[in-house]
PAMAR-84910 format. One record per residue: residue in three letters; residue number from 1; x, y, z of N, C-alpha, C, O in turn. Coordinates in Angstrom, 3 decimals, padded with zeros to 6 digits, always signed. Each point is the difference from the previous one (the first is absolute). Example, Ala and Ser with C-alpha at 12.3 -4.5 7.8 and 13.67 -1.06 7.14 Angstrom:
<nodes>
NODE resn resi      n.x      n.y      n.z     ca.x     ca.y     ca.z      c.x      c.y      c.z      o.x      o.y      o.z
NODE  ALA    1 +013.190 -005.690 +007.800 -000.890 +001.190 +000.000 +000.900 +001.200 +000.000 +001.036 -000.019 +000.665
NODE  SER    2 -001.386 +001.069 -001.385 +000.820 +001.190 +000.060 -000.770 +001.090 +000.730 +000.509 +001.108 +000.169
</nodes>
This chain:
<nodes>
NODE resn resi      n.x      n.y      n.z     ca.x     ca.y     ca.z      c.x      c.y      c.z      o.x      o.y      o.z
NODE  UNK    1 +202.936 +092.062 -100.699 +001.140 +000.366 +000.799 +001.135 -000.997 -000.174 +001.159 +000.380 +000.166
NODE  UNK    2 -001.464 -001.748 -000.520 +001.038 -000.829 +000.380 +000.745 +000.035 -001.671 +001.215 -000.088 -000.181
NODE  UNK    3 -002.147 +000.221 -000.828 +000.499 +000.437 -000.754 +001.215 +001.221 -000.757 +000.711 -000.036 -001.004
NODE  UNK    4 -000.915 +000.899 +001.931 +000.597 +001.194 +000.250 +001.072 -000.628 +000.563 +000.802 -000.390 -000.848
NODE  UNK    5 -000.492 +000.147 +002.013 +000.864 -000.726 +001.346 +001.286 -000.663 -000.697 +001.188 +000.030 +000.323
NODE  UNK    6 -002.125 -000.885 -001.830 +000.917 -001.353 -001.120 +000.758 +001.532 -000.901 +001.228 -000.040 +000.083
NODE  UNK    7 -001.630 +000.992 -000.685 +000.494 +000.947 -000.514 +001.355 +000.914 +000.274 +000.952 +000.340 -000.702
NODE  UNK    8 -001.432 -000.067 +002.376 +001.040 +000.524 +000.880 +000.796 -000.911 -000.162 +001.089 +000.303 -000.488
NODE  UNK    9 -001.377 -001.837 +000.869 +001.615 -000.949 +000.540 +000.440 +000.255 -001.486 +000.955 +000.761 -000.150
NODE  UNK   10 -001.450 -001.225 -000.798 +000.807 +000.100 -001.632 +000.825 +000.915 -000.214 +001.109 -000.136 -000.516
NODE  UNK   11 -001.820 +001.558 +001.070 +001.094 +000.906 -000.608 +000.761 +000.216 +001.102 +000.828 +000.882 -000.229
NODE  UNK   12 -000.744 -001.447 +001.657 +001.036 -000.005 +000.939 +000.943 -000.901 -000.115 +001.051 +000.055 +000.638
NODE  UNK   13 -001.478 -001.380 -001.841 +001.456 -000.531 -000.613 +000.304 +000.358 -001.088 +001.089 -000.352 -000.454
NODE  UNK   14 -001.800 +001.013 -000.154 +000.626 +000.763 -001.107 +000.877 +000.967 +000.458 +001.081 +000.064 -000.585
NODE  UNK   15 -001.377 +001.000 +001.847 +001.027 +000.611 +000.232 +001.210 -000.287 +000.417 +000.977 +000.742 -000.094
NODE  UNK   16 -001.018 -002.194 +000.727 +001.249 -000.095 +000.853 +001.024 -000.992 -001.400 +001.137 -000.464 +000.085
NODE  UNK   17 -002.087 +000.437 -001.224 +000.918 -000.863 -000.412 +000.797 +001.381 -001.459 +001.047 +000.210 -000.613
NODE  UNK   18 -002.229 +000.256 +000.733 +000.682 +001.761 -000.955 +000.418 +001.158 +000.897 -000.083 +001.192 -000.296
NODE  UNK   19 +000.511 -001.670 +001.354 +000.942 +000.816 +000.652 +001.080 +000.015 +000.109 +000.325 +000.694 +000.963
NODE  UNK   20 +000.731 -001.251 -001.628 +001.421 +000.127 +000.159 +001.196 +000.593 -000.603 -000.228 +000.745 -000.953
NODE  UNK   21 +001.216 -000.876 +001.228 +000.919 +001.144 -000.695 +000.433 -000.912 -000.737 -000.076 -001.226 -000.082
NODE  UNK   22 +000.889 +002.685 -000.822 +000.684 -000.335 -001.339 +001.196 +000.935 -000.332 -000.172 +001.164 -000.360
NODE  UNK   23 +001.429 -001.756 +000.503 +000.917 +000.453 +000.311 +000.931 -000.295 -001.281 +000.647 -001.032 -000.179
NODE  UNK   24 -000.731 +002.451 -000.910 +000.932 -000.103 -001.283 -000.135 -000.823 -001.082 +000.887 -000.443 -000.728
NODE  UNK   25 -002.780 +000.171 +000.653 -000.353 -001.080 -001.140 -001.051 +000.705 -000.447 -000.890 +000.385 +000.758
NODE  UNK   26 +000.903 -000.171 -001.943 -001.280 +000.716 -000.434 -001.164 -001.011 +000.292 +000.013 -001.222 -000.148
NODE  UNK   27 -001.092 +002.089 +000.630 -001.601 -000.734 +000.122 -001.275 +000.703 -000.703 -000.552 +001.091 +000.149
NODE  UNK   28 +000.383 -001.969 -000.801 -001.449 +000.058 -000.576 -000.794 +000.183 +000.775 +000.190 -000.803 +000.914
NODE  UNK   29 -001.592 +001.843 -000.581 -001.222 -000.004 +000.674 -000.945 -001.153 -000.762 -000.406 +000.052 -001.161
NODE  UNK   30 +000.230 -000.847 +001.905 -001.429 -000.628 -000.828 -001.139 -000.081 +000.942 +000.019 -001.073 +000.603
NODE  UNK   31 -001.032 +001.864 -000.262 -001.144 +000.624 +000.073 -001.141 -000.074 -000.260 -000.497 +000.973 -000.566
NODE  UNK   32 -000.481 -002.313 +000.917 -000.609 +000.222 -001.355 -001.588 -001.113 +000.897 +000.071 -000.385 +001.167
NODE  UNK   33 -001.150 +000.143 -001.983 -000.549 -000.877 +000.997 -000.186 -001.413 -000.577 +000.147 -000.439 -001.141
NODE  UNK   34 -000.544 -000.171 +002.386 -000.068 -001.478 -000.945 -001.099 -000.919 +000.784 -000.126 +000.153 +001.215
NODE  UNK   35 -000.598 -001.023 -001.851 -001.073 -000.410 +000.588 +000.457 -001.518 +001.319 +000.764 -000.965 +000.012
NODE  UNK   36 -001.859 +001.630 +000.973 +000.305 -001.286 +001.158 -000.791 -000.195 +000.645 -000.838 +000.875 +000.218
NODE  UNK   37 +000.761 -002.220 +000.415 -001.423 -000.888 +000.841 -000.258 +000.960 +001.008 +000.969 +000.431 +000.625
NODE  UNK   38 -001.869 -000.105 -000.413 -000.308 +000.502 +001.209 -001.319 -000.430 +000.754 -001.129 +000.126 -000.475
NODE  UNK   39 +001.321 -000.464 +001.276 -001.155 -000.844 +001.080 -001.065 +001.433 +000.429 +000.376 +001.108 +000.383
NODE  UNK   40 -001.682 -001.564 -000.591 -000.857 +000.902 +000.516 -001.157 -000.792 +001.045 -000.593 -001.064 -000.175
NODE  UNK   41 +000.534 +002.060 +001.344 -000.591 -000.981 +000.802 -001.104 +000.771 +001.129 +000.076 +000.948 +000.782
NODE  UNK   42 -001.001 -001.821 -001.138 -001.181 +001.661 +001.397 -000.662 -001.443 +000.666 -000.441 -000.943 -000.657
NODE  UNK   43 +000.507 +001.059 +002.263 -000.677 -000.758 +000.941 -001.067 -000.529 -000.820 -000.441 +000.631 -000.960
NODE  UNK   44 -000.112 -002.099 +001.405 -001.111 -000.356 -000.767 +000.070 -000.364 -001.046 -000.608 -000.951 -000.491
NODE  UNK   45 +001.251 +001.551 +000.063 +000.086 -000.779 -001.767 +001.196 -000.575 -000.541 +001.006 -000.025 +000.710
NODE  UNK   46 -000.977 -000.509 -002.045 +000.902 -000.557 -000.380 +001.305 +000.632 -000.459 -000.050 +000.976 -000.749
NODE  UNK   47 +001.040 -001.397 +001.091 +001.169 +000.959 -000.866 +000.028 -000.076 -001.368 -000.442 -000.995 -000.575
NODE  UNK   48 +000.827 +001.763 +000.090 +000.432 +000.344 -001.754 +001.239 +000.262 -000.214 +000.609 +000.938 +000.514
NODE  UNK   49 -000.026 -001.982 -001.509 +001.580 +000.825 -000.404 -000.499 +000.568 -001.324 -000.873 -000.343 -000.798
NODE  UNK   50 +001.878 +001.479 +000.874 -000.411 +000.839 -000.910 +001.462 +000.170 -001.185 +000.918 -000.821 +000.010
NODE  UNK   51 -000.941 +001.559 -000.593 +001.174 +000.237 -000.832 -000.134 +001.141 -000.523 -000.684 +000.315 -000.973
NODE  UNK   52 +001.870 +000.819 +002.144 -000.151 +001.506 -000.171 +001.484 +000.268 -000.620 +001.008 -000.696 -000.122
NODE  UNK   53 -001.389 +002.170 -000.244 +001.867 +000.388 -000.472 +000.053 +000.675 +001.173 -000.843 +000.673 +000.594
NODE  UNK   54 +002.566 -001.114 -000.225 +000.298 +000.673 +001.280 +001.863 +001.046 -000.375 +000.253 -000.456 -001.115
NODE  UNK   55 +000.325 +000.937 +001.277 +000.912 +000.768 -000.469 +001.347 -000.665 +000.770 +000.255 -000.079 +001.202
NODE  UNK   56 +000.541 -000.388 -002.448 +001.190 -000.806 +000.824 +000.986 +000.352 -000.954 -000.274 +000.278 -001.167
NODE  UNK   57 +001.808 -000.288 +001.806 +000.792 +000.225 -000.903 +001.248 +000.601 +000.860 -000.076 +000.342 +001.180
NODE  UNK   58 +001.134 -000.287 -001.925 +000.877 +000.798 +000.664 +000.091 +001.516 -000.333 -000.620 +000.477 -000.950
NODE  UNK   59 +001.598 +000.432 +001.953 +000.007 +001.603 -000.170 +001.866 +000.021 +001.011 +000.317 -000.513 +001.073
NODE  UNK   60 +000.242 +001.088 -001.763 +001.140 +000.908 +000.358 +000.028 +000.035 +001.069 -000.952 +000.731 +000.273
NODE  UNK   61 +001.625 -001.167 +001.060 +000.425 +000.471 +001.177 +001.400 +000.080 +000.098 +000.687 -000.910 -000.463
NODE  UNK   62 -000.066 +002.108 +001.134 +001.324 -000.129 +000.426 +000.444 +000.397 +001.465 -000.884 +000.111 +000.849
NODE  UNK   63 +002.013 +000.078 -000.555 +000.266 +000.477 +001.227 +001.213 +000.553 +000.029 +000.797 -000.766 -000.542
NODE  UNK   64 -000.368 +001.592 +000.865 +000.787 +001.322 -000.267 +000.487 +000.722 +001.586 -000.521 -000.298 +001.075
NODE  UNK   65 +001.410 +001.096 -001.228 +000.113 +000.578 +001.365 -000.376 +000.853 +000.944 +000.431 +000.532 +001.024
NODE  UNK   66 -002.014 -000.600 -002.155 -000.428 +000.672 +001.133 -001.391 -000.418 +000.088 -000.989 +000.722 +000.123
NODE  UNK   67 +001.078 -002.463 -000.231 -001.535 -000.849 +000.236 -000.059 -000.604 -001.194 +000.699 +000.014 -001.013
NODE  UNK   68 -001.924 -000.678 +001.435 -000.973 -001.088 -000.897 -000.883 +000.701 -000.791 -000.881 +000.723 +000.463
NODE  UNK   69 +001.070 -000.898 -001.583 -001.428 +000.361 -000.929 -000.562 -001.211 -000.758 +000.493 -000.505 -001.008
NODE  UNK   70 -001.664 +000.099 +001.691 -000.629 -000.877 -000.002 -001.306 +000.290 -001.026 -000.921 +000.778 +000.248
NODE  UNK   71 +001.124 -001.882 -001.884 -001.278 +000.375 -000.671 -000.655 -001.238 -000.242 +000.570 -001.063 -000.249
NODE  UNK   72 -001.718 +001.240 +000.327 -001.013 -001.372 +000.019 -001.034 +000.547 -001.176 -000.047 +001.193 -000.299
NODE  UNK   73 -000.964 -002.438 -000.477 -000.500 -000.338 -001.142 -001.487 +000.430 +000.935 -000.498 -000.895 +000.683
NODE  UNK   74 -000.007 +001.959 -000.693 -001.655 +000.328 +000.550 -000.335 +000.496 -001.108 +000.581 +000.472 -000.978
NODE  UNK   75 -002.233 -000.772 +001.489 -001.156 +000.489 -000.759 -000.061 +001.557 -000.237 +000.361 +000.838 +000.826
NODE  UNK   76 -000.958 -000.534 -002.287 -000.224 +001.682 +000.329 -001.510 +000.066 -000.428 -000.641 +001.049 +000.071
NODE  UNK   77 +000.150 -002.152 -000.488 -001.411 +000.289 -000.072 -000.816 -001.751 -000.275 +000.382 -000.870 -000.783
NODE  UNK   78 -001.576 +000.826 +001.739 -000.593 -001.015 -000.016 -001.409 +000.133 -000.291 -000.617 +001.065 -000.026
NODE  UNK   79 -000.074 -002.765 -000.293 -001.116 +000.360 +000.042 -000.817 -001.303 +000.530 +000.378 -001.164 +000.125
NODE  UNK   80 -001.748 +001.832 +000.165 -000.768 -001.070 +000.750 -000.608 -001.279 -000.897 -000.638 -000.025 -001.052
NODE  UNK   81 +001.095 -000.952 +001.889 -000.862 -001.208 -000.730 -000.922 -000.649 +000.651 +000.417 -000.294 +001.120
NODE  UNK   82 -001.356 -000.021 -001.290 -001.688 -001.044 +000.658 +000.536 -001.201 -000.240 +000.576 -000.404 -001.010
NODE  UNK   83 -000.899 -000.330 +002.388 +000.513 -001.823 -000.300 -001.218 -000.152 +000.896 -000.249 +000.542 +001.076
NODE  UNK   84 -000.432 -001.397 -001.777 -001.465 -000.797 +000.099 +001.010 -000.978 +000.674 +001.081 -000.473 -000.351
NODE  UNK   85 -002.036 +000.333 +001.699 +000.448 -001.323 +001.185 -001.404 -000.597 +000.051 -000.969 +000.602 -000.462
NODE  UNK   86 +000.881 -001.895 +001.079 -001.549 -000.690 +000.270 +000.614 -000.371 +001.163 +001.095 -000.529 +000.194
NODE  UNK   87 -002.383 +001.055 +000.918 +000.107 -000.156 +001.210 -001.389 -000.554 +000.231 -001.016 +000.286 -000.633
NODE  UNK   88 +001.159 -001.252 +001.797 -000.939 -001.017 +000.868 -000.311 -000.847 -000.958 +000.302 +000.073 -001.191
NODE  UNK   89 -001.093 -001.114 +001.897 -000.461 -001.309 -001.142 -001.552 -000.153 +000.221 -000.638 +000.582 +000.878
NODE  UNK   90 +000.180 -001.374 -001.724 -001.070 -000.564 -000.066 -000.951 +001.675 -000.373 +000.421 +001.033 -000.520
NODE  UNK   91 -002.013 -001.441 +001.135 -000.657 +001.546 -000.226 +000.704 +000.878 +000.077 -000.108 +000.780 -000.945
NODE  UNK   92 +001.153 -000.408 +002.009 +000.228 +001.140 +000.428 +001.309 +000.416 -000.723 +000.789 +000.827 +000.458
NODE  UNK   93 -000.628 -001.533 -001.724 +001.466 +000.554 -001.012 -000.054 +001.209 -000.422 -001.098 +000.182 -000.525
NODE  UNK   94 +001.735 +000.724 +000.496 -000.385 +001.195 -000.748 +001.833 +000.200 -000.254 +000.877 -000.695 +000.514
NODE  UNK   95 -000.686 +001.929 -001.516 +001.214 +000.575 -000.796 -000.025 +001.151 +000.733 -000.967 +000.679 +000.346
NODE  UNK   96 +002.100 -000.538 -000.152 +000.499 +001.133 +000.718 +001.255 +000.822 -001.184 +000.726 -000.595 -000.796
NODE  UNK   97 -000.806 +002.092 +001.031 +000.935 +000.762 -000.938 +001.231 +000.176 +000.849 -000.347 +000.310 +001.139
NODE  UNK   98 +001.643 -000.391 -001.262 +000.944 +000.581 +000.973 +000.746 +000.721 -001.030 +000.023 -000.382 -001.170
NODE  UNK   99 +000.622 +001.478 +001.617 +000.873 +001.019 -001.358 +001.056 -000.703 +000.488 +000.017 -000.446 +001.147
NODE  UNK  100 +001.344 +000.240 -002.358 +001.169 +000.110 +000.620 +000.812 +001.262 -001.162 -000.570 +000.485 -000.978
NODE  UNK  101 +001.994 -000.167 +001.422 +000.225 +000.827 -001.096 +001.339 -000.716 -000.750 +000.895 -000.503 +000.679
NODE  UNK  102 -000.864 +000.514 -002.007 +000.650 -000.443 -001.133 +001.328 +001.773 -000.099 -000.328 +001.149 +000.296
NODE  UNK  103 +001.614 -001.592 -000.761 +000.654 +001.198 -000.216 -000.244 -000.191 -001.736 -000.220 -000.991 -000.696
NODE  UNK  104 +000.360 +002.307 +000.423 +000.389 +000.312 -001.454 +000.903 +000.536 -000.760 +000.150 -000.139 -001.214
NODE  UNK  105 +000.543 +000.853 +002.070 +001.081 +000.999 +000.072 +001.190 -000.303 +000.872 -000.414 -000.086 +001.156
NODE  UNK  106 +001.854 -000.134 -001.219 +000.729 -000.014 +000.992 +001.200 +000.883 -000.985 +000.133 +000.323 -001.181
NODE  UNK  107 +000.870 -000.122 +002.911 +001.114 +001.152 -000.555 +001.183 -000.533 +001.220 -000.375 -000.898 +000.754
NODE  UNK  108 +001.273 +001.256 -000.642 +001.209 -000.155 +001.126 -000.542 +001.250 +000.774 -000.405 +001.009 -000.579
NODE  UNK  109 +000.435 -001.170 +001.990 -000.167 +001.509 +000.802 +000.759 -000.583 +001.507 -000.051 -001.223 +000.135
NODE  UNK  110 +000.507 +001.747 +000.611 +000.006 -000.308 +001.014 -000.295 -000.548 +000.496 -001.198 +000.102 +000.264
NODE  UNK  111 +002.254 -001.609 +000.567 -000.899 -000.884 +000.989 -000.637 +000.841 +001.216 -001.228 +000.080 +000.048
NODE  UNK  112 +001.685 +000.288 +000.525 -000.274 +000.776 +001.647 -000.231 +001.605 -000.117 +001.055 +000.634 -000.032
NODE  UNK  113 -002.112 +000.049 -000.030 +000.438 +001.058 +000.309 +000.143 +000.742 +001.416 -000.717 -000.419 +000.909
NODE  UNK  114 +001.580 +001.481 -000.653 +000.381 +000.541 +001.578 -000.955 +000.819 +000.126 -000.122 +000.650 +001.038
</nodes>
């Protein structure tokens, strides 16, 4: 979960920082994914940083008179990864599996939808 939690905040500064307008300058979409630390962590055991691709980049927003069109760098398809954690010490050490998910695919789509 907390892993997930580090995913959300990333792409909640990815959005706020690929959210802005552009007023009479041509812009490039760049879209695309790129690999980053991500902390994995389950009660009991030890954390793991990991190194997932996560989807960052900029996308086209403008604002016009009749609103904001707001485009952000999301996933369109992911997949699951196993991160071996070692939890407790001594006899009682054992490896634990936790999934997290890696993107593979990203595109510009809508930050918000109504």
């Amino acid at each position: 979960m907390k892993s997930q939690a580090l995913l959300l905040q990333a792409t909640l500064l990815l959005v706020s920082v690929a959210c802005y307008q552009v007023h009479g300058a041509v812009h490039q979409e760049v879209c695309t994914t790129t690999s980053y630390p991500v902390e994995v962590k389950v009660v009991g055991c030890q954390k793991r940083t990991v190194s997932l691709d996560v989807c960052a980049g900029t996308c086209h927003s403008e604002e016009s008179w009749n609103g904001k069109t707001c485009w952000c760098c999301k996933p369109i398809s992911r997949v699951p990864v196993d991160v071996e954690i070692l939890c407790g010490s001594g006899y009682s050490a054992h490896k634990q599996i936790k999934t997290v998910y890696e993107h593979v695919q990203c595109t510009c789509s809508r930050c918000f939808e109504n």
